[in-house]
C-alpha positions in Angstrom: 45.8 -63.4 -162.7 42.3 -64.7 -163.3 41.4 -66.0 -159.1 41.5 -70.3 -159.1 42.1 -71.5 -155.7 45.8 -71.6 -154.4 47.5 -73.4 -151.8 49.3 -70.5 -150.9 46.2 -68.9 -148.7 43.2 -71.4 -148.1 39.9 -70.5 -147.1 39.5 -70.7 -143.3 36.5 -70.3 -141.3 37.5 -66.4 -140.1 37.8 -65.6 -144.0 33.9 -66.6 -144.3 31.5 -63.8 -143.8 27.7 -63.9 -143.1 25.5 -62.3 -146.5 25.9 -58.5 -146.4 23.6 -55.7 -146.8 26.0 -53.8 -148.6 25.6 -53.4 -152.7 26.8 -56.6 -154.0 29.8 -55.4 -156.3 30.6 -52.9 -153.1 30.9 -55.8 -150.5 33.3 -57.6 -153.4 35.5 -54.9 -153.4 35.6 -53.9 -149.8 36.3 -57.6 -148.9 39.2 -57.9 -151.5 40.9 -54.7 -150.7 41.0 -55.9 -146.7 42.5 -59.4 -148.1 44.6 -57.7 -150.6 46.1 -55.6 -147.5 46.4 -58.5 -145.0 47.6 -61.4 -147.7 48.8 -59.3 -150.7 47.2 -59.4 -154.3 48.9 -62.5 -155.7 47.8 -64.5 -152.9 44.2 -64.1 -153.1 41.9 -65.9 -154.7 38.3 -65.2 -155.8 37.1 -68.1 -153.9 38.6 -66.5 -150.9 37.1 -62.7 -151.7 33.9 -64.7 -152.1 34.0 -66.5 -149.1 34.8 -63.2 -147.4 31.9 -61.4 -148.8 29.7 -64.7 -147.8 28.4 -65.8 -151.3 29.6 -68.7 -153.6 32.5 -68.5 -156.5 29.6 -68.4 -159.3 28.0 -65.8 -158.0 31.3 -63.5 -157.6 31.6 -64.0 -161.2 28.3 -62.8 -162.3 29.7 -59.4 -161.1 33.4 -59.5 -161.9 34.8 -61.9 -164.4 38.6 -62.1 -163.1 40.5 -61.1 -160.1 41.9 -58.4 -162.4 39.0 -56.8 -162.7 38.4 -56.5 -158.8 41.8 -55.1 -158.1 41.0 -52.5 -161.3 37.2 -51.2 -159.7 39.3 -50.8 -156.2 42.1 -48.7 -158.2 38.7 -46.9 -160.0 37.3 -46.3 -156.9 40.4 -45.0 -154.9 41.2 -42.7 -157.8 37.8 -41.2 -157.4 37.6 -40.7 -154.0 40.7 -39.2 -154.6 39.3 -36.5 -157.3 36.5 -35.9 -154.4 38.4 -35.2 -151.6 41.0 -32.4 -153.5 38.2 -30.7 -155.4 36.9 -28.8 -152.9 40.0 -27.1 -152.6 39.5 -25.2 -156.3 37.0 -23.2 -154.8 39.6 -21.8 -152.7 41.7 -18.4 -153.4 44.7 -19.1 -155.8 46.8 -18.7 -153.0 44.7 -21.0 -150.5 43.8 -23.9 -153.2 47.0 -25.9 -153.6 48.3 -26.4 -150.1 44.8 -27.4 -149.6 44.6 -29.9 -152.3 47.9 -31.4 -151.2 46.6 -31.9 -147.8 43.4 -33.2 -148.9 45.6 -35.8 -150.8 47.8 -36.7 -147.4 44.3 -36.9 -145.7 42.7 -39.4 -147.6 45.9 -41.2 -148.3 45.9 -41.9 -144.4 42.4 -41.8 -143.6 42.3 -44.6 -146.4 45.3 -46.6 -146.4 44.2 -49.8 -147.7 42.5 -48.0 -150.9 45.7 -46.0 -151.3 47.9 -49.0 -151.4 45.7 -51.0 -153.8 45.8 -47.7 -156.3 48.9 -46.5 -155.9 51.4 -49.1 -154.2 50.6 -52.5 -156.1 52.9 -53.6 -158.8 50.8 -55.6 -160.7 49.5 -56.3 -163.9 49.1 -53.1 -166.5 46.4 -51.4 -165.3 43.5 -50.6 -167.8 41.8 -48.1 -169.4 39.5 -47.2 -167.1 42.0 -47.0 -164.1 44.0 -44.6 -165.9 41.7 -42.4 -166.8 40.0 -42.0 -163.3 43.7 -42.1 -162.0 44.4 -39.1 -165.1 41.0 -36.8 -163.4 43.0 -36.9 -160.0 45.9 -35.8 -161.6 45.1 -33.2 -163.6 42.4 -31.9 -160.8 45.6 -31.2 -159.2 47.7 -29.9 -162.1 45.1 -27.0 -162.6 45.9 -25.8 -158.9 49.4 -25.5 -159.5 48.2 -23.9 -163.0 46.1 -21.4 -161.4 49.7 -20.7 -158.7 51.9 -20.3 -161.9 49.7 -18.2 -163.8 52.5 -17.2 -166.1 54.6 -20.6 -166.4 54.3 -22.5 -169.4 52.8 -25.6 -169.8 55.4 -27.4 -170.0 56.9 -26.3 -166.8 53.5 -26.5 -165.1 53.7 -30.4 -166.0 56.7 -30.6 -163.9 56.1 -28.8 -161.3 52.6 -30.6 -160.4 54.3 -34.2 -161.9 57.1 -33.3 -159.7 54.8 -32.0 -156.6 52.4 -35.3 -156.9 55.6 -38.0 -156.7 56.5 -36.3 -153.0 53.2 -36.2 -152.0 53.1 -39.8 -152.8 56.4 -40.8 -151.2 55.4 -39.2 -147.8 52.0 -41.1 -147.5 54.2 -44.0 -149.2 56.3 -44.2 -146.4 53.8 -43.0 -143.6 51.7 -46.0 -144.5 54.5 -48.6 -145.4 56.7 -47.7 -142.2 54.6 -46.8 -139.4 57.2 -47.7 -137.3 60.0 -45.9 -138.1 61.1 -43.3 -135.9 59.3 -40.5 -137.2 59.5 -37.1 -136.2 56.0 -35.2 -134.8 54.2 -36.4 -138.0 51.4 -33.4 -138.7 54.6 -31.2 -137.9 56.3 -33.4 -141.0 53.4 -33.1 -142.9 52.7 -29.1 -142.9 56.3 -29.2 -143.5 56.6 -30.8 -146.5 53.3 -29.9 -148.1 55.0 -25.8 -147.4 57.6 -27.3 -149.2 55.8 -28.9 -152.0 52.9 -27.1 -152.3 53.6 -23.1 -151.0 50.8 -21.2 -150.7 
């Protein structure tokens, strides 16, 4: 996984960006999750991130040691702007909070699509510590809405109701974002249809 060049994707002259005003580590990431979407992971390099972001191999390194550890800050940081965008929704009503956390989780899913793939749609190495665990907050953000729905379930069956509740949610934007082409009904009809279903008020 670690990035050495490859002759599966060279480094052309569109690929190479101009020095950006954007925090260093930032740019990296933004650059590699727009390669990772148009090229796919494995065929990335870190010379090519680093030509994207306009600096040299070296100095992508004194920031991220591997290509592994790009592809975990993306996951870190799309599982945290994740957590953000659902936890307004706890200050809603009981009643009000956990349709409005499933739609905040459709709406950043497809507001964002190329941070949603990279976190939830790459099959790739193991991901680490640190991924899960920001991955874990956005979770169990939303397993204390449906907590606070099913005052009276145990914990055991509130597990599988939000487990069971987050894998739809996740096919639909899966699907949305991997098929935009199919012929989908009208799709914020779908989606306040299925989030009723998934996540009744």
């Amino acid at each position: 996984m670690i990035g050495t060049p490859s002759l599966s994707m060279p480094v052309t002259r569109s690929m190479v960006a101009a020095p950006s005003t954007r925090p260093r580590r930032e740019a990296i990431v933004d650059e590699a999750v727009r390669l990772f979407r148009a090229h796919g992971v494995h065929a990335v390099t870190t010379r090519a991130i680093a030509a994207a972001v306009g600096i040299s191999q070296p100095s992508l390194y004194a920031h991220f040691a591997t290509k592994q550890a790009i592809v975990e800050a993306a996951c870190i940081r799309a599982f945290q702007g994740l957590t953000s965008a659902m936890r307004d929704a706890l200050a809603l009503p009981d009643a009000e909070a956990l349709p409005a956390m499933a739609r905040a989780y459709v709406d950043f899913a497809l507001r964002q699509p190329d941070a949603y793939r990279v976190a939830f749609m790459i099959e790739d190495e193991p991901p680490g510590e640190a991924v899960m665990q920001a991955a874990g907050e956005a979770f169990q953000l939303y397993r204390a809405a449906v907590a606070r729905r099913h005052p009276d379930a145990p914990p055991a069956d509130v597990d599988m109701i939000a487990q069971s509740a987050w894998v739809s949610l996740h096919g639909l934007v899966s699907l949305l974002i991997a098929r935009p082409d199919f012929s989908w009904c009208d799709r914020a009809r779908l989606i306040d249809f299925h989030i009723g279903r998934t996540a009744p008020g």
